[in-house]
C-alpha positions in Angstrom: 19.4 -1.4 19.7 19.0 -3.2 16.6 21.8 -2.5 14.6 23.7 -4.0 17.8 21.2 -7.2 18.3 22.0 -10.6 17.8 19.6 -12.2 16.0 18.4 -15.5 17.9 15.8 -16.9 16.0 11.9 -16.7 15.2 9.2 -17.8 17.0 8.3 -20.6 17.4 10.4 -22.4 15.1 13.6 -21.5 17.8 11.2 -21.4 20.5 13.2 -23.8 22.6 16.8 -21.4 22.0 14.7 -18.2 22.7 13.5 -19.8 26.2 16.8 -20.5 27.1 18.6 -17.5 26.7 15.0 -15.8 28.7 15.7 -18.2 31.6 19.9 -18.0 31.5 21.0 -15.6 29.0 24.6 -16.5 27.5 26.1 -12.9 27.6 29.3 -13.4 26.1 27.6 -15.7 23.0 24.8 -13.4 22.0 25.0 -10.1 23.9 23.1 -7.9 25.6 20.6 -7.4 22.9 18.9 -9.9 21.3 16.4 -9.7 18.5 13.5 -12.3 17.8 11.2 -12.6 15.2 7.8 -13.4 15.7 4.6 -13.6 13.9 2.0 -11.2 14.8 -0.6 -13.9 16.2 2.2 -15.0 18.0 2.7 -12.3 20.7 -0.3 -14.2 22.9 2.0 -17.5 23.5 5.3 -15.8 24.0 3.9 -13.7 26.4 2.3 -16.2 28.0 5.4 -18.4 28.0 8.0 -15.6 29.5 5.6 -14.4 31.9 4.7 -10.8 30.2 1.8 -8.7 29.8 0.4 -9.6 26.2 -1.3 -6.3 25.2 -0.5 -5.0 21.9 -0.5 -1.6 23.4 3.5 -2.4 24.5 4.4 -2.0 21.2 6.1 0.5 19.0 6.8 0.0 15.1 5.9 -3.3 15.8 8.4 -4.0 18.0 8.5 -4.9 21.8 11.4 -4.5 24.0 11.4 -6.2 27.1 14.6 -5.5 29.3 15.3 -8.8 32.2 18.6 -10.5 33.3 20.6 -7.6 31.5 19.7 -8.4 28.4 17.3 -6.2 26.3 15.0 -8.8 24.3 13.9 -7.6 21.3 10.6 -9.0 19.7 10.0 -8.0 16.1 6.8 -8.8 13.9 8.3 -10.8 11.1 5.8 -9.1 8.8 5.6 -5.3 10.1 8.7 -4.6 12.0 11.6 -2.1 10.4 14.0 -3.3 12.6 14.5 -6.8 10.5 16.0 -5.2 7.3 18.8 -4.2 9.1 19.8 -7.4 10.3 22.1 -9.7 8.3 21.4 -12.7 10.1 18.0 -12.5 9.5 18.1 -11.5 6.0 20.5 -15.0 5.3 17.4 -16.8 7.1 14.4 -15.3 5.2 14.5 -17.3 1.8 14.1 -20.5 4.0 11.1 -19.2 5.9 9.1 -18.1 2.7 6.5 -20.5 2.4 5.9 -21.7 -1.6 3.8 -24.7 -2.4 4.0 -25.5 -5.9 0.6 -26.6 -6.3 -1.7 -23.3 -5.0 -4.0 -22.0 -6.9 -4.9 -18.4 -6.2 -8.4 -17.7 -8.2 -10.7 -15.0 -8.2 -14.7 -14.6 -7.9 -17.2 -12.4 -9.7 -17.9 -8.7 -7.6 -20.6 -9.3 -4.9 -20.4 -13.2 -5.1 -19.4 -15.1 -2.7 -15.6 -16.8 -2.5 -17.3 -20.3 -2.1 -18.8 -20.2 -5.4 -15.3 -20.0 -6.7 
């Protein structure tokens, strides 16, 4: 399924495109596989919002496939998932979604004491 998916978008940044093609899906623009990126804490809401059991025990390699309208959705942990590598679309997308701020700090504490005393 993957190496045939196109990639839609990540949730919840493309929430709005990702609802869309759950209500209507555009066959002949994206397929009948489509593969979304999501964060891990993330599977609560989309489930919510299509209307799917949320239990983490639907998931294999990180990855939920849930099959409606005749389109196989494909749900991939941004983080955990193997299925992303393969994906060019999402490889062109994942320098813009690392995070950097310039002016973090990551320090260290002392064994056995506590991080606020950093």
């Amino acid at each position: 399924f993957a190496n045939q998916a196109q990639f839609v978008g990540v949730f919840p940044t493309h929430s709005a495109l990702i609802y869309q093609q759950w209500q209507q899906p555009q066959i002949e623009v994206y397929g009948q596989y489509l593969l979304i990126a999501y964060h891990g804490y993330d599977w609560n809401a989309i489930a919510h919002k299509m209307g799917v059991l949320d239990m983490a025990r639907t998931t294999h390699k990180h990855t939920i496939l849930i099959k409606t309208r005749g389109v196989t959705f494909i749900y991939a942990n941004i983080r955990l998932s193997p299925y992303l590598k393969h994906n060019q679309a999402f490889q062109e997308l994942l320098p813009s979604l690392r995070l950097k701020n310039e002016n973090m700090v990551i320090v260290t504490g002392q064994v056995g004491h506590s991080c606020r005393d950093v």
